[in-house]
C-alpha positions as CSV (number, residue, x, y, z in Angstrom):
1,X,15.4,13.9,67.6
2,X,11.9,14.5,66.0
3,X,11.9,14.4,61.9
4,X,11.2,17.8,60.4
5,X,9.0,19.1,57.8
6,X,8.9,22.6,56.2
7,X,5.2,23.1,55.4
8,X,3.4,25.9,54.0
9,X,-0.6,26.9,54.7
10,X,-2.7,26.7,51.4
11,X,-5.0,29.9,50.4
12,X,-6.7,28.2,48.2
13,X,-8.4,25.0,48.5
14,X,-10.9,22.7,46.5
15,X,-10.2,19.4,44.1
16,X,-8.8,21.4,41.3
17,X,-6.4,23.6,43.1
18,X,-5.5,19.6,44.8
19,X,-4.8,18.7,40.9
20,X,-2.5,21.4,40.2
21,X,-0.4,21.1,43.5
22,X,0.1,17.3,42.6
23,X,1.5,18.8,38.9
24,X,3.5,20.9,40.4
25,X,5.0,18.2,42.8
26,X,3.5,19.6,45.9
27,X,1.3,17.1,48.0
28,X,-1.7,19.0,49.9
29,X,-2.9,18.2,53.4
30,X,-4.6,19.5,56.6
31,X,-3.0,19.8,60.2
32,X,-6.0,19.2,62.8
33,X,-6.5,18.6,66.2
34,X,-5.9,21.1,69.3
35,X,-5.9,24.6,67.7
36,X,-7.6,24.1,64.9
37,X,-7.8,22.6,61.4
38,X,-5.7,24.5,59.0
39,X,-4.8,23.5,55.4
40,X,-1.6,23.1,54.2
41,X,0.6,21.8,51.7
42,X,4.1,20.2,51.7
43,X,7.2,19.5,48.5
44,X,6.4,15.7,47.6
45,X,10.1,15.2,47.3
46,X,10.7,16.7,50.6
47,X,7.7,14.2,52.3
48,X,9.2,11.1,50.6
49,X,12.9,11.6,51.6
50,X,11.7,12.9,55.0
51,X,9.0,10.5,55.6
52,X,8.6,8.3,52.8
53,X,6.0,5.1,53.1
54,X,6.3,4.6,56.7
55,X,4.3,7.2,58.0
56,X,5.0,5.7,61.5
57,X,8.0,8.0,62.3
58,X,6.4,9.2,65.8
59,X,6.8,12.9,66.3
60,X,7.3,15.2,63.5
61,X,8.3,18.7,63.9
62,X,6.0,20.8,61.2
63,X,7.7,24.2,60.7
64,X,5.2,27.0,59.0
65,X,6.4,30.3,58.1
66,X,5.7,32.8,60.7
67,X,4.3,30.2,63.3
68,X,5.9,28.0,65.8
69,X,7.2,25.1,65.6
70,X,4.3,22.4,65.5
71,X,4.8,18.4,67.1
72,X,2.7,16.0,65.3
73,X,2.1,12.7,63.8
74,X,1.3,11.4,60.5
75,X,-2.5,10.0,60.8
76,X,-3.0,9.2,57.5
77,X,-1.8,9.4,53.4
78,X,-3.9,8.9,50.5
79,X,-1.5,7.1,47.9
80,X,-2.1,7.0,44.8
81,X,-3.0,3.1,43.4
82,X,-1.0,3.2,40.0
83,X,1.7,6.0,41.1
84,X,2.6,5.1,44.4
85,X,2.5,8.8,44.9
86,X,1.3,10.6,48.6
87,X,-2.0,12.5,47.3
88,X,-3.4,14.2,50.9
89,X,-1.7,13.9,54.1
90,X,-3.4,14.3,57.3
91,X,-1.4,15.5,60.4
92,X,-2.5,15.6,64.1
93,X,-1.4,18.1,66.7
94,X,0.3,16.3,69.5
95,X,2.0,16.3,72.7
96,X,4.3,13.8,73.5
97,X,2.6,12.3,76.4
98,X,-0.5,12.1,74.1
99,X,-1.9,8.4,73.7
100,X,-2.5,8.0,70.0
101,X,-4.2,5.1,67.9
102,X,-1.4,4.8,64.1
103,X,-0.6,1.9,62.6
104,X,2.6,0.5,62.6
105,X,4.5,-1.8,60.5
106,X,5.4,-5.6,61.1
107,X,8.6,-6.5,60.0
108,X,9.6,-10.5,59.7
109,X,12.5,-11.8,60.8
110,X,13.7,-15.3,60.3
111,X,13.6,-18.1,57.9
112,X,10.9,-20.6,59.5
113,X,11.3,-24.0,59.2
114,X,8.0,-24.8,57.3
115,X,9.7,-23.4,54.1
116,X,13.1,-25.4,54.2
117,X,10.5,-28.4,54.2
118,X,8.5,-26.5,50.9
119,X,5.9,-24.5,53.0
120,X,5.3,-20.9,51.7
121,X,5.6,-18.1,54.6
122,X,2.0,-15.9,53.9
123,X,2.7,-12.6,56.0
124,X,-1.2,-12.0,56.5
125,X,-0.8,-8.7,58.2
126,X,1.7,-5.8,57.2
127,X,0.5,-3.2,60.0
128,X,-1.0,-3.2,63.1
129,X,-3.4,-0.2,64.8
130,X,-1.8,0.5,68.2
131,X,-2.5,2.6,71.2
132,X,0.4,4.3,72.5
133,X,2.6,7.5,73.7
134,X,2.8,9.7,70.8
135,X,6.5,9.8,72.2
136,X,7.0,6.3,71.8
137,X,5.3,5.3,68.4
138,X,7.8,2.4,67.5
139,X,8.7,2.7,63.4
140,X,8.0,-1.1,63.6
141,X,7.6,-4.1,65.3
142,X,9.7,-7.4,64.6
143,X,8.1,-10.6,64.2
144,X,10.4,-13.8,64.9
145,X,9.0,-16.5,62.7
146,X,11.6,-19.0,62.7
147,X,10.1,-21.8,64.6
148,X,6.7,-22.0,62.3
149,X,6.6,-25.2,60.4
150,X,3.8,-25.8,58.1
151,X,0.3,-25.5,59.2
152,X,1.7,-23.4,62.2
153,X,0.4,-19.5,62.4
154,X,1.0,-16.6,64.7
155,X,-2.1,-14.3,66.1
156,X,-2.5,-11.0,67.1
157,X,-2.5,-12.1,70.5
158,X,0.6,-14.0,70.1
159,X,2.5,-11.2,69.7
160,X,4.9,-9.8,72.3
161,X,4.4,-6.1,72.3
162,X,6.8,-3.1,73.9
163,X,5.1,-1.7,77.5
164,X,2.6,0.9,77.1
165,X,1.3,-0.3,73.7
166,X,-1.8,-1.9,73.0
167,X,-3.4,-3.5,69.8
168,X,-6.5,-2.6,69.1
169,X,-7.6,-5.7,66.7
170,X,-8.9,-8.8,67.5
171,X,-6.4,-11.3,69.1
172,X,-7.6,-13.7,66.5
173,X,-6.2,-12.1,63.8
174,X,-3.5,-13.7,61.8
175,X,-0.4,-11.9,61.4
176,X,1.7,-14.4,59.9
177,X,1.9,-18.3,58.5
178,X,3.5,-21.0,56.6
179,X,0.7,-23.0,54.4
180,X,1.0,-25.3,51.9
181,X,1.7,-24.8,48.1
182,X,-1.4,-24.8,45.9
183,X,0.3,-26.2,43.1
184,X,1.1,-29.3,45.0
185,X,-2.2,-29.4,46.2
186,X,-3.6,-28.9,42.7
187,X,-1.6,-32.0,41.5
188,X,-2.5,-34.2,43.7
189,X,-6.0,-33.6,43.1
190,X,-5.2,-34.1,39.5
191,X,-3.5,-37.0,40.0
192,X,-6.1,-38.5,42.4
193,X,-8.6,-38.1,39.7
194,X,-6.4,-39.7,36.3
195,X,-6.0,-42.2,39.1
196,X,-10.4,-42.9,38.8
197,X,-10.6,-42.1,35.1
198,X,-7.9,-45.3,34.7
199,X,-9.1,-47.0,36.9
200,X,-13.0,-46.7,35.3
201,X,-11.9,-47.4,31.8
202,X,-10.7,-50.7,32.7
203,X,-13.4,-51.8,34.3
């Protein structure tokens, strides 16, 4: 079953009128694509416990006062950088055959072996942009990362994806990796040179 949103069109639009929705704990937004752009707004409480910070929830079912029922996706949220709030939301008209480019989350599973030996597991990429069914947007994809030791890294291209999906990044892209500490790497370079100093002074 598709999540649901109660949404509401907005009369008036503009920055300020944005301002005092977000005061008044309503998030404003626009519903594009086939049929239309219209603007709307929706109850920030209502988005977060519906939605919340993964916007890739495939279908949602938007329902507007005196219209039908509306299938679409989330395409994009403006957050805000010291809140954490949603700002603007963006929703596309879809049909659930519809191919549709989102991004989705990468989740990590697994305790890889590089950081039982002190290697520190740098998850390069949170999200990927894939191509796929509108009724089959995955709300993530898993990432096994047990076997990397350190030095070891997994690409874009590595990455065994559901059928029907496609990635639409480079291959070379780093998702994930074990590396090195810096602080060891710091000391040793700190040692290596006390090691010269001593050894100049007693020549």
């Amino acid at each position: 079953m598709p999540l649901e949103l109660n949404i509401e069109p907005r009369i008036r639009i503009g920055s300020r009128e944005a301002r005092r929705l977000r005061r008044e704990g309503v998030v404003p937004g626009i519903l594009y694509g086939r049929g239309g752009e219209v603007a709307i707004k929706v109850d920030e409480h209502h988005f977060m416990t519906t939605v919340g910070y993964n916007s890739s929830t495939g279908i949602i079912r938007l329902n507007m006062p005196g219209e039908k029922p509306v299938s679409s996706i989330v395409k994009e949220v403006q957050w805000n950088p010291v809140t954490d709030k949603p700002m603007h939301i963006d929703f596309l008209r879809v049909l659930p055959s519809q191919m549709v480019t989102v991004p989705v989350p990468v989740h990590l599973e697994g305790s890889p072996k590089g950081v039982l030996m002190g290697g520190i597991l740098d998850h390069n990429l949170h999200e990927l942009s894939v191509t796929v069914k509108a009724a089959d947007i995955p709300p993530f994809i898993s990432l096994d990362v047990s076997a990397l030791d350190i030095g070891d890294a997994i690409h874009v291209a590595d990455l065994s994806l559901p059928e029907g999906l496609t990635v639409d990044m480079s291959g070379e892209q780093v998702v994930a990796s074990v590396i090195m500490p810096r602080v060891l790497k710091s000391t040793s370079l700190e040692e290596e040179a006390a090691e010269e100093t001593e050894s100049g002074e007693g020549e």
